[in-house]
N, C-alpha and C positions, 0 to 999 in steps of 0.2 A: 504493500500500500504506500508507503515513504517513496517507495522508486518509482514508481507510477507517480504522487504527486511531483516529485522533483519532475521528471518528464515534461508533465503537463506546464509547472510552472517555468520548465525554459524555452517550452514553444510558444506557450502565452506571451512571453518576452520577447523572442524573437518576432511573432506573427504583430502583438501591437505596436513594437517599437518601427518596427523593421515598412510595416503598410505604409505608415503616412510620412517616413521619411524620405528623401528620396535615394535611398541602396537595395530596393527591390526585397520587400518580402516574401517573395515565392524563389528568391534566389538564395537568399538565406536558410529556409525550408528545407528546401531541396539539399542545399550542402550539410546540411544536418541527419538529413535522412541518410545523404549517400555516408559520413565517417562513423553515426553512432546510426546505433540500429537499436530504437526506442521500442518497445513491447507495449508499450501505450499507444502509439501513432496508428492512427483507424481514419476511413471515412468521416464516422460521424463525430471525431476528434476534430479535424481539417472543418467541418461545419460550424464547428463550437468556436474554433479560431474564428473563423469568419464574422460569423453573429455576432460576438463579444464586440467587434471591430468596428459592426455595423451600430449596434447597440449605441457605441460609445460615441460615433461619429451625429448620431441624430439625438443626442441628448446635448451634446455640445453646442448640436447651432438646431436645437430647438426652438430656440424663437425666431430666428430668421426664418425656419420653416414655418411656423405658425403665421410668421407674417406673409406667405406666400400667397392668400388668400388675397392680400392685400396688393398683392407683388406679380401677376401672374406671368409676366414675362421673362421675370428668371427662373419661375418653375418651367417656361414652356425652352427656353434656352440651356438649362439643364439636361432638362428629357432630348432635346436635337442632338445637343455635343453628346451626348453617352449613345447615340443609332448606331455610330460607323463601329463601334470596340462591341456593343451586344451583334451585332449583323455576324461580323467578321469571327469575334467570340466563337459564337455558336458553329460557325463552319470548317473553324480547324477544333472544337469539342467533339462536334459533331462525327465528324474524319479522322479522329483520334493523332490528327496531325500535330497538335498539344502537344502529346506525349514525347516522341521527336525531337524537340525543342529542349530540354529540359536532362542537358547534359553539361557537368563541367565545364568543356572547354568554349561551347556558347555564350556560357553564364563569363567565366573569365573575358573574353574580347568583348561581351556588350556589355559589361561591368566600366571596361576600361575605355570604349567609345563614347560612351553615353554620360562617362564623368567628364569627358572633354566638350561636348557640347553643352552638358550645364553648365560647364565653367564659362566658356564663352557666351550662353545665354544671359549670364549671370552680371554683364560687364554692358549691359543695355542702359542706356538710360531710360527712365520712366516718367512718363507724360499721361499713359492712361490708367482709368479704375472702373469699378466694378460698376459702378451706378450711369456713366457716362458712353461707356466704352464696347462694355460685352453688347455682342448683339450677335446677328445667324452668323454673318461672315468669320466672326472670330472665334465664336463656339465651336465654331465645325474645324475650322482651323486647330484648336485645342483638342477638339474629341477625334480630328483623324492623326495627331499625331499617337493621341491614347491606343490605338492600336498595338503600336509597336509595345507597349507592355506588355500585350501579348507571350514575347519572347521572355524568357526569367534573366533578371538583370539587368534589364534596361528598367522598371521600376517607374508604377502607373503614378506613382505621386509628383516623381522625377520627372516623366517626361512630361505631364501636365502643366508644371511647374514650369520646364523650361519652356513650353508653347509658348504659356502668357507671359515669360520675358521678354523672349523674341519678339511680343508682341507690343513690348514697353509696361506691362502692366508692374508697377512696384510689387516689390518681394511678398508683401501680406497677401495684398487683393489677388495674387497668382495661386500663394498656397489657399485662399478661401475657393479660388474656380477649381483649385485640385482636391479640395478634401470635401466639395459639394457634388462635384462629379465621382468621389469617391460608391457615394448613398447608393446609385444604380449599380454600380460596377460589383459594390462587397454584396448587394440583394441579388445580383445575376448569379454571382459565385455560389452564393449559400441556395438558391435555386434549385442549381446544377447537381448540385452535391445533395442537396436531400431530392429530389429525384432520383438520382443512383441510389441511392438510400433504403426508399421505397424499396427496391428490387431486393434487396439482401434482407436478411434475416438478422438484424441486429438490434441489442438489447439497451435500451435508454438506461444513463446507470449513472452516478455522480460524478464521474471522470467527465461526464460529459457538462455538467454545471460546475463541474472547476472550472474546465476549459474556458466558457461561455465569461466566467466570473472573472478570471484573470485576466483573458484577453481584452474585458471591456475596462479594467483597470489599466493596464498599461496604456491601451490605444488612447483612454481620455485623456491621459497624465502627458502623453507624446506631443498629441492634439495642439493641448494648454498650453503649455512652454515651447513646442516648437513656431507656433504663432509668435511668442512672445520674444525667441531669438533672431526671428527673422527681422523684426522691427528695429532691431539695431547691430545684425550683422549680416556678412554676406553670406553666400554657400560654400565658401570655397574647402572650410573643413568637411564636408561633405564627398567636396571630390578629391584632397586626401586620402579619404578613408577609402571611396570606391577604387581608387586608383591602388594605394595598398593592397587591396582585396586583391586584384585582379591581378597583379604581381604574386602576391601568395601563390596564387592557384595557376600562374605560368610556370613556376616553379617545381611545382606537384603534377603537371602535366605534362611537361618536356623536359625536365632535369632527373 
């Protein structure tokens, strides 16, 4: 039971920290699964991550969603920018083309590509925000580059993030278009996953409300203060750290 919670509580860790920053948490995930081999890690473990994620994401900006009623054009510009990653989504899920994807030495080069593009997205100057500026042209603009999240390592927070620099939008109002667009993206995922779910024969049990409880713990605490750093610094420890990463794992793959 100790070993199973530890488990649980280092993927909670991993899956909240890891979602909303930009170093890709399904690349994390996955290099976890591939060096230790968790006896806790299931299906509806990977859902529980998810939901805590979600969980945490819509209690955070719970009243910017409450005031969507009021607002209905960044509920309808949200739902646009997440079409092209659920379309696309669904059709390498679908095709188990996914799975493919979701190798080392992928994760290493789009670890270390994708930190070089933030860095330079990061070096924009900013002119637009949220209230003035989002509109179809740039949503879409944001939600096709979400795509490429798709791939593990390049990291749907990250490259949403860097869209709207590119786009000029300052460092917060970027991370608020990436952790708004997060809501569909973590709902599509836990979707997916409890549909396969339905299919197996498995037992609802309290690994599964740790999960759920942890991960909605970190992801809000991430959430909180990673808003709170971006308001007075840049990313570029961020792409440090990916860049690191990606060196690690060049090392373990051709040395």
């Amino acid at each position: 039971m100790i070993q199973d919670f530890i488990e649980i509580l280092i993927l909670s860790a991993v899956q909240g920290i890891s979602e909303f920053l930009p170093i890709s948490s399904s690349a994390h995930l996955i290099l976890i699964s591939n060096f230790y081999n968790f006896s806790s890690s299931s299906l509806f473990i990977d859902i529980g991550l998810h939901l805590g994620s979600l969980f945490a994401i819509i209690y955070y900006f719970k009243q910017d969603l409450l005031n969507l009623k009021d607002n209905q054009k960044l509920l309808v510009l949200i739902l646009v920018g997440s079409i092209p990653l659920i379309i696309f989504g669904y059709i390498l899920y679908s095709t188990d083309i996914i799975n493919l994807l979701r190798n080392t030495e992928i994760i290493a080069w789009t670890t270390l590509f994708f930190a070089l593009v933030l860095f330079f997205s990061d070096k924009r100057d900013t002119n637009q925000n949220i209230s003035t500026s989002l509109n179809i042209k740039t949503i879409l603009f944001i939600g096709l580059f979400q795509i490429l999240a798709l791939v593990p390592g390049v990291s749907r927070a990250g490259i949403t993030l860097t869209a709207a620099r590119f786009l000029k939008f300052n460092r917060v109002d970027s991370s608020k278009i990436a952790f708004l667009l997060s809501i569909p993206a973590l709902a599509g995922a836990s979707f997916l996953g409890l549909k396969d779910a339905i299919q197996q024969s498995i037992e609802l049990n309290y690994l599964l409300l740790i999960a759920i409880t942890l991960s909605f713990i970190f992801s809000f605490v991430t959430v909180k203060y990673f808003i709170k750093y971006v308001s007075n610094f840049s990313l570029t420890v961020f792409v440090i750290y990916r860049t690191s990463v990606s060196l690690v794992l060049f090392l373990i793959i051709y040395f």
